[in-house]
C-alpha positions as CSV (number, residue, x, y, z in Angstrom):
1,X,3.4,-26.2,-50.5
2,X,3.1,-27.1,-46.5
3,X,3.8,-23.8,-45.3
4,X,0.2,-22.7,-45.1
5,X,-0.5,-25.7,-43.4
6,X,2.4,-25.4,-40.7
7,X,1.4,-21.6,-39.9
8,X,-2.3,-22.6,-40.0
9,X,-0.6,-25.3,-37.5
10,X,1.0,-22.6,-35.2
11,X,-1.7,-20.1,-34.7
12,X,-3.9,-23.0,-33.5
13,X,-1.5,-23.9,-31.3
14,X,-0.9,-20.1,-29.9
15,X,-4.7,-19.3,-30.2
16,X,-5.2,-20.8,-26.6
17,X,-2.4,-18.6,-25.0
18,X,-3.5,-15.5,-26.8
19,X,-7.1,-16.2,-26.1
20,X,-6.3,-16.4,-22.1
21,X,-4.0,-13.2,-22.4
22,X,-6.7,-11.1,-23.8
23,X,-9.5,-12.7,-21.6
24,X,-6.6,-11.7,-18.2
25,X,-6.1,-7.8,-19.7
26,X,-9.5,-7.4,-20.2
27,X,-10.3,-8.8,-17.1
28,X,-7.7,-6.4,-15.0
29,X,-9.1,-3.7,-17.1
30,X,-12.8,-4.4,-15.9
31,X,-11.5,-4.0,-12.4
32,X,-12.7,-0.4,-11.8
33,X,-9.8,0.3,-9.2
34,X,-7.0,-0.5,-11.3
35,X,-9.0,1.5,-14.2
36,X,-8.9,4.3,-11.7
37,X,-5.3,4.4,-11.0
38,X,-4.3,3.8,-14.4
39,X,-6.5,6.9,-15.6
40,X,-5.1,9.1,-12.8
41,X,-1.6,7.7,-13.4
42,X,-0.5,8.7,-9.6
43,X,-1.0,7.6,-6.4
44,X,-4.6,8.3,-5.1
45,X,-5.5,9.6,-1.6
46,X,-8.6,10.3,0.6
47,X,-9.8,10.1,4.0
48,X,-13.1,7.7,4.8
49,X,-14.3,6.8,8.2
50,X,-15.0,3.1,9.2
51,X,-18.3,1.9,9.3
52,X,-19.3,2.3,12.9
53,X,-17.4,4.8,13.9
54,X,-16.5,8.2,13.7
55,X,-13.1,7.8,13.7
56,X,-11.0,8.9,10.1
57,X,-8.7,6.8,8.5
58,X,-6.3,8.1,5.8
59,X,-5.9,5.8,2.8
60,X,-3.3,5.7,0.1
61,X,-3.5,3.5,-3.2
62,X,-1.6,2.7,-6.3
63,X,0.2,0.2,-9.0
64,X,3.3,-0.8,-8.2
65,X,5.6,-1.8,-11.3
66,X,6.7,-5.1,-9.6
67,X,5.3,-8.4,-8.8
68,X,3.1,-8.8,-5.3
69,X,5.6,-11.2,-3.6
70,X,8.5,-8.5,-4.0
71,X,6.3,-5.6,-2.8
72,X,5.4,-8.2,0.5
73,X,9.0,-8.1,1.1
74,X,9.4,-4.8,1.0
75,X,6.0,-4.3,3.8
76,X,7.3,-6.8,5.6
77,X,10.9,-5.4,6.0
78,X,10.2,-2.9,9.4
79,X,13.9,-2.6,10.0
80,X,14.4,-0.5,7.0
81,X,11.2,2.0,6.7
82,X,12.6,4.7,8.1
83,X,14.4,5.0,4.6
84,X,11.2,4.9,2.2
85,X,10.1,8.7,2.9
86,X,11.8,11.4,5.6
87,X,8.5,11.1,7.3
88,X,9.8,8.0,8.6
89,X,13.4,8.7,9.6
90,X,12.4,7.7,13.2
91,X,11.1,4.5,12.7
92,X,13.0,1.4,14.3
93,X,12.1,-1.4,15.3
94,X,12.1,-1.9,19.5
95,X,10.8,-5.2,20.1
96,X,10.3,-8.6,18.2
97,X,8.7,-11.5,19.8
98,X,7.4,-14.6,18.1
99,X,5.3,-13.3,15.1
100,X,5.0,-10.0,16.8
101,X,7.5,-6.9,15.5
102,X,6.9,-3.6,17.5
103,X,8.0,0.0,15.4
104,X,8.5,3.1,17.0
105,X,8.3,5.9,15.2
106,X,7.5,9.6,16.1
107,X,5.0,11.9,14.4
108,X,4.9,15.4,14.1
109,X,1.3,17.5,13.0
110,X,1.3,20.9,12.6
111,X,-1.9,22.8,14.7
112,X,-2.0,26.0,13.3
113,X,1.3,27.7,13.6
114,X,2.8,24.9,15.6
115,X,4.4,21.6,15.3
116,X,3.5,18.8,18.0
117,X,5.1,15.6,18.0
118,X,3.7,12.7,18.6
119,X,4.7,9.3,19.1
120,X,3.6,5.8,19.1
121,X,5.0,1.7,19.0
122,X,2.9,0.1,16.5
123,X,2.6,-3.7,16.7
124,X,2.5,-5.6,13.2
125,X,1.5,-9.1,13.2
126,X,2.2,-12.2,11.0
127,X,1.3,-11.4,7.5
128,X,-2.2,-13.1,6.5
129,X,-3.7,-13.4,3.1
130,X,-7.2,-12.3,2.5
131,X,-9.3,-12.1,-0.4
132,X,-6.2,-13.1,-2.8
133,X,-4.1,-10.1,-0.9
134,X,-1.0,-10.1,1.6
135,X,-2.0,-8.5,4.2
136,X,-0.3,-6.5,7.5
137,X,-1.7,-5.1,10.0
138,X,-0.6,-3.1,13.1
139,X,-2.2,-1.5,16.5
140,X,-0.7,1.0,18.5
141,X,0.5,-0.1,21.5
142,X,2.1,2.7,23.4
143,X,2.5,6.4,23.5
144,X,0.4,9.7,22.3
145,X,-2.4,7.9,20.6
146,X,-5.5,7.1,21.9
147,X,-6.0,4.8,19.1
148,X,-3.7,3.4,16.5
149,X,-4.2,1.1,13.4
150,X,-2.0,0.2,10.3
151,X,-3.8,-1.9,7.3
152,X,-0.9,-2.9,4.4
153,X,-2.5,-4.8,1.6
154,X,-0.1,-6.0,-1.9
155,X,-2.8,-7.6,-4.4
156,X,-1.1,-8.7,-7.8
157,X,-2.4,-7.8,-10.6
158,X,-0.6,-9.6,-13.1
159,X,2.6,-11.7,-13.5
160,X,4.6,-8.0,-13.5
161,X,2.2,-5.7,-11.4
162,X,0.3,-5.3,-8.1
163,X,-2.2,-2.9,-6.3
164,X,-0.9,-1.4,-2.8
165,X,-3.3,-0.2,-0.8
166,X,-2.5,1.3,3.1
167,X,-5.1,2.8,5.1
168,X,-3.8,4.7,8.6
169,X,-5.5,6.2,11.6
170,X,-3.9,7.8,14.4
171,X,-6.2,9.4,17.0
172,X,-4.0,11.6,19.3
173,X,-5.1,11.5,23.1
174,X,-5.1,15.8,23.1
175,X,-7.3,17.2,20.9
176,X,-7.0,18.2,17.3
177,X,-8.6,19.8,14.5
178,X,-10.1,17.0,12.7
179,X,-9.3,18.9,9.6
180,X,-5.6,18.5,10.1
181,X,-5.5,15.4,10.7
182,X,-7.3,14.3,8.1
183,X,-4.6,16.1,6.2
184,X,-1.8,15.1,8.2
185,X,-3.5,11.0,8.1
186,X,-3.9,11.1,3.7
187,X,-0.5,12.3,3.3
188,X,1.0,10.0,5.6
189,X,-1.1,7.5,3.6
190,X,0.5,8.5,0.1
191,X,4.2,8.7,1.4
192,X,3.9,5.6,3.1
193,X,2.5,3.5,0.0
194,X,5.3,5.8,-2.5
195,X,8.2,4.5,-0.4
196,X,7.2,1.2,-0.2
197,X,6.2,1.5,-4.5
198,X,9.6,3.1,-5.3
199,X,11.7,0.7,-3.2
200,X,9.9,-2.3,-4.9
201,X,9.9,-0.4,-8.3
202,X,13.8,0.4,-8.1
203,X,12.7,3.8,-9.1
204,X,10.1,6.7,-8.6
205,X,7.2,6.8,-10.5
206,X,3.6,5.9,-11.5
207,X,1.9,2.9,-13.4
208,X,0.4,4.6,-16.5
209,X,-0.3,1.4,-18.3
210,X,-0.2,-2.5,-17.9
């Protein structure tokens, strides 16, 4: 005769936790930027230019199937991105120097029928958080680029999930078609944030649901 009263007794007790777990997915749900990747169900690309300037940055986003401090790792790790995508088989680290970590890497953009190949030694400095995100950031420091900025941002999501966003511009000292850089800048974008995804992930592959 108490067993109505000792399950009556449990789902008050687990009414809380449900309660909060339906408030968080319906909250992550409201956020129209994860609504957008989980609708696309791949890794999004564009370019944009900053406010201020004319100057076109390529920008990458996605879900990443693993929690934000593990994805940090993986950003942080400049010794080993020349393995997350063959666009970045050059890249090595060349200097290190209190919170400072210098990568060289080479770039090459096609003009028309031809390849030129660029190169550049980005300087990333100690990861920050801002706005709830981990954030790196580097600036070109030496080579073919009149200007060069990295932006690497890991927000979590949930307990099991986190946004990655990178936005890259590269502004070669010889001119360029803007149109292929722009190309050359969003791809970069998207290969960049799908090695660092699939090394965090342990796998290839998109977020389709949370």
């Amino acid at each position: 005769m108490r067993l109505p009263h000792a399950l009556t007794a449990v789902a008050l007790l687990t009414l809380p936790t449900l309660t909060s777990v339906a408030h968080a997915d319906s909250a992550t749900h409201a956020d129209p930027q994860i609504q957008r990747l989980l609708d696309a169900k791949k890794t999004l690309k564009w370019n944009y230019a900053a406010q201020g300037s004319s100057d076109r940055y390529g920008h990458a986003e996605a879900l990443v199937d693993a929690p934000a401090d593990k994805v940090a790792k993986v950003v942080s790790d400049f010794g080993r991105y020349k393995e997350l995508h063959r666009k970045f088989a050059t890249a090595r680290v060349v200097a290190k120097e209190g919170d400072a970590t210098d990568v060289y890497m080479r770039y090459p953009v096609k003009i028309g029928r031809f390849t030129v190949e660029f190169h550049e030694v980005m300087r990333f400095g100690q990861p920050r958080q801002e706005a709830g995100a981990h954030v790196v950031e580097g600036r070109g420091v030496k080579g073919d680029m009149r200007t060069g900025h990295t932006r690497i941002a890991v927000k979590p999501v949930d307990d099991k999930h986190s946004l990655l966003v990178i936005d890259v511009l590269l502004v070669p000292k010889i001119p360029a078609p803007q149109v292929l850089i722009d190309e050359e800048l969003r791809d970069g974008a998207e290969d960049f944030v799908n090695g660092i995804k699939d090394r965090a992930q342990g796998r290839p592959g998109a977020v389709t649901a949370l």
